[in-house]
C-alpha positions in Angstrom: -91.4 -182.5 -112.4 -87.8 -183.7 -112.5 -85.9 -182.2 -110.0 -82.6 -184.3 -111.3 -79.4 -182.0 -112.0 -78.0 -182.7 -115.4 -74.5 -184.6 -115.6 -72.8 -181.2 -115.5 -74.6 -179.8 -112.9 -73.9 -183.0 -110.7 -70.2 -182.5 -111.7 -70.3 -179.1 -110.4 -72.4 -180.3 -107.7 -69.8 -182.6 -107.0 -66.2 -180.7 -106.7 -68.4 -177.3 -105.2 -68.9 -179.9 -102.2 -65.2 -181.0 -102.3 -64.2 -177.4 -102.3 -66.5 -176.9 -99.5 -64.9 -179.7 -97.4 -61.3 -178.4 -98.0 -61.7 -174.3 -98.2 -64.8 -173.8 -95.9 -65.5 -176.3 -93.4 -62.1 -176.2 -91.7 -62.5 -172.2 -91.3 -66.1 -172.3 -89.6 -64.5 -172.3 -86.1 -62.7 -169.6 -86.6 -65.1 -167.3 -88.4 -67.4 -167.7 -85.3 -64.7 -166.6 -82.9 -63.4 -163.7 -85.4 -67.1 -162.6 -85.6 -66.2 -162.3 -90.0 -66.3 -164.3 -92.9 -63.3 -163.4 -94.6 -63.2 -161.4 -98.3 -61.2 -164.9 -99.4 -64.5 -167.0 -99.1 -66.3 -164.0 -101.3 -63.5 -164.6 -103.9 -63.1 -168.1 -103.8 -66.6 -169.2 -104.0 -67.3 -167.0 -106.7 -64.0 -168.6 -108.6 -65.9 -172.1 -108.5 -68.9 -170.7 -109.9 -71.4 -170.2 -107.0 -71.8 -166.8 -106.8 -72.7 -166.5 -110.0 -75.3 -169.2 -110.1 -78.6 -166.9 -110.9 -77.1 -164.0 -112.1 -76.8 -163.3 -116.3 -73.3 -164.1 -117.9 -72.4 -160.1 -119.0 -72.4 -159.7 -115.1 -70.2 -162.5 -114.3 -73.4 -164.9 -113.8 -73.9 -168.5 -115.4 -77.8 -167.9 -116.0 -78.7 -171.1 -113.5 -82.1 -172.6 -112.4 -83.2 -171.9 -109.0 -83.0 -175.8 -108.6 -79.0 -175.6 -109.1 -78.3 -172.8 -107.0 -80.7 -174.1 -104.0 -78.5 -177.7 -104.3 -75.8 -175.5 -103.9 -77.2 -173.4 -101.2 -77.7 -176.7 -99.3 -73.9 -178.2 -99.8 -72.8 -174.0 -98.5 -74.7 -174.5 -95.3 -73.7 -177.8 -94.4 -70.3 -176.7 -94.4 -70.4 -173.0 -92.5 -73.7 -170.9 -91.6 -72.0 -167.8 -91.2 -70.4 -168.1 -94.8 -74.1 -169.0 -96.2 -75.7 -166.2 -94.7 -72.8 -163.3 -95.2 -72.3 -164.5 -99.2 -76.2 -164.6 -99.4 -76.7 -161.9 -98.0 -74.7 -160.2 -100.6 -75.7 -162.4 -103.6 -79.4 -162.6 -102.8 -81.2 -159.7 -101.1 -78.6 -157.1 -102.1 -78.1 -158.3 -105.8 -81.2 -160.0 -106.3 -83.6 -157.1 -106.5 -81.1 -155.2 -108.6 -80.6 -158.2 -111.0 -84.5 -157.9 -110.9 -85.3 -154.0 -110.9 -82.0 -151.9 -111.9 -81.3 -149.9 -114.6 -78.5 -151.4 -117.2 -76.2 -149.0 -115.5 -76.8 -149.9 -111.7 -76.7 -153.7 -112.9 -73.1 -152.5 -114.5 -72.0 -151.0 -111.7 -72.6 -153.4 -108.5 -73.3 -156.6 -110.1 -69.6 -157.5 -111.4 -68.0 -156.4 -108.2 -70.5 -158.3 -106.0 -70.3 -161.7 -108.3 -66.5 -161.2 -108.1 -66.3 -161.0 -104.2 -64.7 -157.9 -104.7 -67.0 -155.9 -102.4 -70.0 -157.1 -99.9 -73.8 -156.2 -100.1 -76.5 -156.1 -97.7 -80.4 -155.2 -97.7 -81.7 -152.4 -95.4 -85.1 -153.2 -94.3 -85.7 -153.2 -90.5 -86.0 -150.4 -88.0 -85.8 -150.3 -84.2 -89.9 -149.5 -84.1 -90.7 -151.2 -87.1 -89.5 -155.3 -88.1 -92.4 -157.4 -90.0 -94.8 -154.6 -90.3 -92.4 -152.7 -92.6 -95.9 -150.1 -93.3 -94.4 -148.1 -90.2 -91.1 -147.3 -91.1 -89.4 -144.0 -90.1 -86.6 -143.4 -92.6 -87.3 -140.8 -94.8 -85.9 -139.8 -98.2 -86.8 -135.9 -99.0 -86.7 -134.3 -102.3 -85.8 -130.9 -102.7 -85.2 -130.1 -106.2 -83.0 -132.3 -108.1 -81.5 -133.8 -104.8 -82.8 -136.2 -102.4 -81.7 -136.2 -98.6 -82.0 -139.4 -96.2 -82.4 -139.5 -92.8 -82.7 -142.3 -90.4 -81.6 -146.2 -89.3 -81.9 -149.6 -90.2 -81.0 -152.5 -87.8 -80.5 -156.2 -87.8 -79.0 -155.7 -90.9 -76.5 -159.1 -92.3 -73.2 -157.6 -93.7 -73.4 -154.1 -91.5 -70.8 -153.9 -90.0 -68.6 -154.6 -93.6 -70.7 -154.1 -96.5 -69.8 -151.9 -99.4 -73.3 -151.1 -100.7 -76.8 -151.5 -99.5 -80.3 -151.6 -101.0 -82.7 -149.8 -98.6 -86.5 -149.4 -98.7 -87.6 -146.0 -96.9 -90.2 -143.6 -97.3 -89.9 -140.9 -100.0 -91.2 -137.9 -100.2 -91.6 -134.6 -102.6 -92.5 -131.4 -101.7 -95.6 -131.8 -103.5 -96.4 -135.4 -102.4 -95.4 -138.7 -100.3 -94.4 -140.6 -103.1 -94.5 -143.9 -101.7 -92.1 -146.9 -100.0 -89.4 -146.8 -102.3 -85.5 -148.5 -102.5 -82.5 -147.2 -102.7 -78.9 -148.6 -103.9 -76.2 -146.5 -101.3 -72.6 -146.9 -101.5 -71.9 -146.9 -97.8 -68.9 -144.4 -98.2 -71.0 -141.8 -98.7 -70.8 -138.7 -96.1 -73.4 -138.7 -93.4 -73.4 -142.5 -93.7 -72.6 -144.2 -90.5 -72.0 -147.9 -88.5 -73.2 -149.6 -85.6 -71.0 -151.8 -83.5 -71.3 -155.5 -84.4 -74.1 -156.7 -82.6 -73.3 -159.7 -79.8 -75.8 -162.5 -81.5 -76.5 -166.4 -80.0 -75.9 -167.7 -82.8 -74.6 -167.2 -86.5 -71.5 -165.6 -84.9 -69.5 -165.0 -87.9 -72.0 -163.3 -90.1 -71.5 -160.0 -88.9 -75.1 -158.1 -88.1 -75.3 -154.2 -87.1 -76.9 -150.8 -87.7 -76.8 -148.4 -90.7 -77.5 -144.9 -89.5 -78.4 -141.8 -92.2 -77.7 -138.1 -91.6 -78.8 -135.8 -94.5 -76.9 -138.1 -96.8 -76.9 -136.7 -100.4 -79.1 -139.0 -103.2 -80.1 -138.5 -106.6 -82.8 -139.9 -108.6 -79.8 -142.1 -110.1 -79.8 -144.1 -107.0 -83.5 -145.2 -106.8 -84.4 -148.9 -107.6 -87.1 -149.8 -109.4 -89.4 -147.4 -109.8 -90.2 -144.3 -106.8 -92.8 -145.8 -104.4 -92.9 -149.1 -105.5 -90.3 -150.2 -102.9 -92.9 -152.0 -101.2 -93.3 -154.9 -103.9 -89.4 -155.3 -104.7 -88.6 -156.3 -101.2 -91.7 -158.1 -100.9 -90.1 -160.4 -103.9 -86.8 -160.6 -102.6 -88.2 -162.2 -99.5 -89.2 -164.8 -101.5 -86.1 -165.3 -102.6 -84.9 -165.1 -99.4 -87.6 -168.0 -97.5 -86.1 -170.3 -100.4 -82.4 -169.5 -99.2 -83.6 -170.1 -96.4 -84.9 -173.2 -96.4 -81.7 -174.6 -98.4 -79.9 -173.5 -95.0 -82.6 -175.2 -93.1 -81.8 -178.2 -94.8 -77.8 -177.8 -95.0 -77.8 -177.5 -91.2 -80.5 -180.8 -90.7 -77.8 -182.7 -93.4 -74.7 -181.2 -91.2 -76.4 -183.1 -88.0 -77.3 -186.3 -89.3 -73.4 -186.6 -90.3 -72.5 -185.6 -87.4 -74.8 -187.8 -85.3 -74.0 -190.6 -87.5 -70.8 -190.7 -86.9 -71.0 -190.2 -83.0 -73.5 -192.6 -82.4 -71.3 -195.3 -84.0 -68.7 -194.0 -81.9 -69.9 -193.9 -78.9 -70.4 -196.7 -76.9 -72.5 -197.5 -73.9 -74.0 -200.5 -72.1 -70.8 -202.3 -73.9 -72.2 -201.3 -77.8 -72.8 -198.2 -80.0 -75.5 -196.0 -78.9 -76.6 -196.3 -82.8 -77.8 -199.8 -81.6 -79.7 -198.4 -78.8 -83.7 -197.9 -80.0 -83.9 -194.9 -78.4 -81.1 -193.4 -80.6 -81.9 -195.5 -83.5 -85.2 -193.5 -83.6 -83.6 -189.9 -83.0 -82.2 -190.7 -86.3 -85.0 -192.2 -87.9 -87.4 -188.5 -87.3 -83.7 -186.6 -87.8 -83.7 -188.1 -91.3 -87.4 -188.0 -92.1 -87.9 -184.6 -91.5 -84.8 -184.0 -93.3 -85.8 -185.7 -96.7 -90.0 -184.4 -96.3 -88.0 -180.9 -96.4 -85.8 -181.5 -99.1 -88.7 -182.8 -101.0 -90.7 -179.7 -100.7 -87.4 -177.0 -101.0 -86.9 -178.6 -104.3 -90.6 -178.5 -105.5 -90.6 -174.6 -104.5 -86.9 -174.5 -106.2 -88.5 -176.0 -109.4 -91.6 -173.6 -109.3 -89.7 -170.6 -109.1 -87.5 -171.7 -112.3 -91.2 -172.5 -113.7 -92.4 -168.9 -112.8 -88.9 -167.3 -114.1 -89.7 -168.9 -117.2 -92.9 -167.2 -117.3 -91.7 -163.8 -116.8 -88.8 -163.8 -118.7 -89.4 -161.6 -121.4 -91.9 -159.3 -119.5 -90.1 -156.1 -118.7 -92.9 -155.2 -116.0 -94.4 -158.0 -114.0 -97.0 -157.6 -111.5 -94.8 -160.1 -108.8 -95.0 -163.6 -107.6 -98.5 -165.6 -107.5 -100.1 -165.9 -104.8 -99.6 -169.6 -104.5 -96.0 -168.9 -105.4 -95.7 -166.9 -102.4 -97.4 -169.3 -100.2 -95.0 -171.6 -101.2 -91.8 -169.9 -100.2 -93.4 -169.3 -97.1 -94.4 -172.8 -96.8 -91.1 -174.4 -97.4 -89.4 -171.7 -94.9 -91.7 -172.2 -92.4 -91.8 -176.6 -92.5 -87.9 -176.5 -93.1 -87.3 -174.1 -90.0 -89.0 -175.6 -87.7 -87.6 -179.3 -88.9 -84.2 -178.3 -88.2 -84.8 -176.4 -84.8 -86.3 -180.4 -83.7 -83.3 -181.9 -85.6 -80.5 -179.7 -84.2 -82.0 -180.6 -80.8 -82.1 -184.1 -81.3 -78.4 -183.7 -82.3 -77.2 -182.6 -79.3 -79.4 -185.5 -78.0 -77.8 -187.9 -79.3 -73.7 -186.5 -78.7 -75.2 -186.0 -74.9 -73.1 -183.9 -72.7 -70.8 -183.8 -75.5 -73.5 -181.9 -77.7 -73.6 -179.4 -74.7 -69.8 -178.5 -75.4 -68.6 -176.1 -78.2 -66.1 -178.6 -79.5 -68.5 -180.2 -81.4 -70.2 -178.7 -83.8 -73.8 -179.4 -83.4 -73.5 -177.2 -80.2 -72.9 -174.2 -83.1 -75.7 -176.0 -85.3 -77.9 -175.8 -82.5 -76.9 -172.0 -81.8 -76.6 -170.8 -85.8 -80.3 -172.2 -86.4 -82.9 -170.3 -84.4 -82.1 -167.3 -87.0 -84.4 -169.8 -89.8 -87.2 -169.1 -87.9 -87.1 -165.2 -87.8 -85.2 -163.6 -90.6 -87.2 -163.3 -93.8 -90.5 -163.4 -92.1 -90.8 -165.0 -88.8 -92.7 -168.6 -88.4 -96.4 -166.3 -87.3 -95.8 -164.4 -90.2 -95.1 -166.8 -92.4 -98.2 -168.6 -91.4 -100.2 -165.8 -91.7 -99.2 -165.4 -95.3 -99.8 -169.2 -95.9 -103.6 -168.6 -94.4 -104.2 -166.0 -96.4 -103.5 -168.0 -99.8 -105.8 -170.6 -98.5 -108.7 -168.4 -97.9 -108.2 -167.1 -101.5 -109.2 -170.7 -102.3 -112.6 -170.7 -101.2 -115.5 -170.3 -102.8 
């Protein structure tokens, strides 16, 4: 396995974290207290390539390995949470399972505009009754001759409150039969179609998170994903997808607060030196950073087996998902790199003190911004019940 980027791709590694330092990282503040990451960052960071990363080059893509666009991923959320999570969002859950399951005219119609930053998509999954067991969902998507009406609500939904378009899994049903668990691509313009308020969140305060609500909105076969009543599978896949996002923010964050504790703890002095010199600092930084690289270690391994697996597939039209152990690995590497950076933004604010406690500094929002690792995409019981499961497989 050689997880090393190629000179190019460390070139673009390279200015993508310069452009992050001088057109992200100064605005973070501000997108927290605005509750909105601006349509500029959409447009900008698809002019320096990243929002293209794993999409194909007719849409706008550059046809990247996972490996690249998790490196990316990483320098993203150093730099701003709320920008990583509304652009991925958009990129990833929305466009993912399209780039993966649409039709050559869906691909044509929201790909481009999405890669561009021109418009913002988000991924309907969650209901008020029903969050990881997904089998009890309410929404309903009726067919009554050639059209299809939808009723009902999706909540915690990234992009809400703003998005453009929206994947959504529901049920569906003919007269005849229940089809199945099936998605569907909505332009959110559409009549009946309505919004929540922006929900009041701890953390991740500029990603803006709400409510979709459905009224006999008017569908056509046109807008189904994938194929009727195999919903159930795409969205299963694009959590994968998702629990390796993840994990790059898990890690961007845990990068974020070493720098910033780094830099305090040669700053600050007590008992007449550094608190850097002190042991008991000395070895906040020490588990800080060796959680951070055993994380690293393992994102990129996953990163790497999901280019492997992409390989693989590649010219299979129909493919029957990700491996088991595939599975269990995104799982694994969300569930170790979560729960490394909730510890590592703690120690953070350890080590800035009272100052960690204040919002002027930015582990405070590190601290906040993280918890969200550990829930969205499959929280840490889920993920460990997925991981258990492969295991079992494994005996004989």
């Amino acid at each position: 396995m050689n997880f090393e980027p190629t000179e190019e791709e460390r070139e673009f590694l390279e200015n993508f974290r310069k452009f992050c330092s001088r057109e992200i990282a100064p605005h973070a503040k501000e997108i927290e207290k605005k509750g909105e990451v601006p349509l500029s960052h959409f447009r900008k960071l698809s002019e320096v390539g990243y929002n293209g990363l794993l999409h194909e080059e007719k849409f706008g893509g550059s046809n990247s390995s996972y490996l690249l666009a998790t490196l990316a991923q990483e320098i993203l959320a150093e730099h701003c949470g709320a920008t990583f999570f509304s652009v991925g969002a958009s990129l990833g859950i929305f466009a993912s399972p399209i780039r993966e399951y649409g039709t050559e005219e869906q691909k044509r119609k929201f790909l481009p505009p999405v890669i561009r930053g021109e418009k913002i998509g988000a991924l309907g999954v969650t209901e008020p009754d029903a969050g990881s067991d997904v089998t009890r969902l309410k929404a309903i998507a009726k067919k009554k001759g050639d059209q299809i009406i939808l009723n009902g609500q999706k909540t915690f939904i990234t992009n809400a409150p703003v998005c453009d378009f929206a994947v959504i899994l529901v049920n569906f049903e003919s007269e005849e039969k229940n089809i199945g668990q099936t998605c569907f691509i909505v332009e959110t313009t559409r009549k009946g179609i309505a919004r929540g308020k922006p929900m009041d969140k701890m953390g991740l305060r500029g990603s803006p998170t709400g409510e979709l609500f459905f009224e006999d909105v008017k569908l056509t076969e046109d807008d189904i994903l994938g194929r009727p009543g195999k919903g159930f599978k795409i969205i299963m896949e694009a959590f994968n997808r998702e629990r390796l996002g993840l994990g790059a923010y898990s890690v961007g964050v845990m990068a974020a607060c070493l720098t910033e504790s780094r830099k305090y703890s040669k700053e600050r002095k007590a008992f007449g030196r550094p608190i850097g010199k002190h042991q008991s600092v000395a070895f906040m930084l020490a588990d800080m950073l060796t959680k951070y690289e055993a994380s690293r270690c393992l994102l990129h391994e996953t990163a790497w087996m999901m280019d492997k697996f992409s390989k693989e597939k590649k010219n299979k039209p129909e493919h029957n998902g990700y491996p088991v152990d595939l599975t269990a690995k995104t799982a694994t590497v969300k569930l170790l790199a979560s729960t490394y950076a909730r510890e590592v933004t703690n120690l953070a604010v350890q080590i800035h003190g009272g100052a960690g406690y204040m919002n002027e500094y930015k582990v405070a929002r590190l601290y906040r911004d993280i918890k969200i690792a550990e829930i969205g995409g499959g929280t840490s019981e889920i993920l460990k019940q997925i991981i258990a499961h492969s295991e079992t497989k494994r005996v004989k």
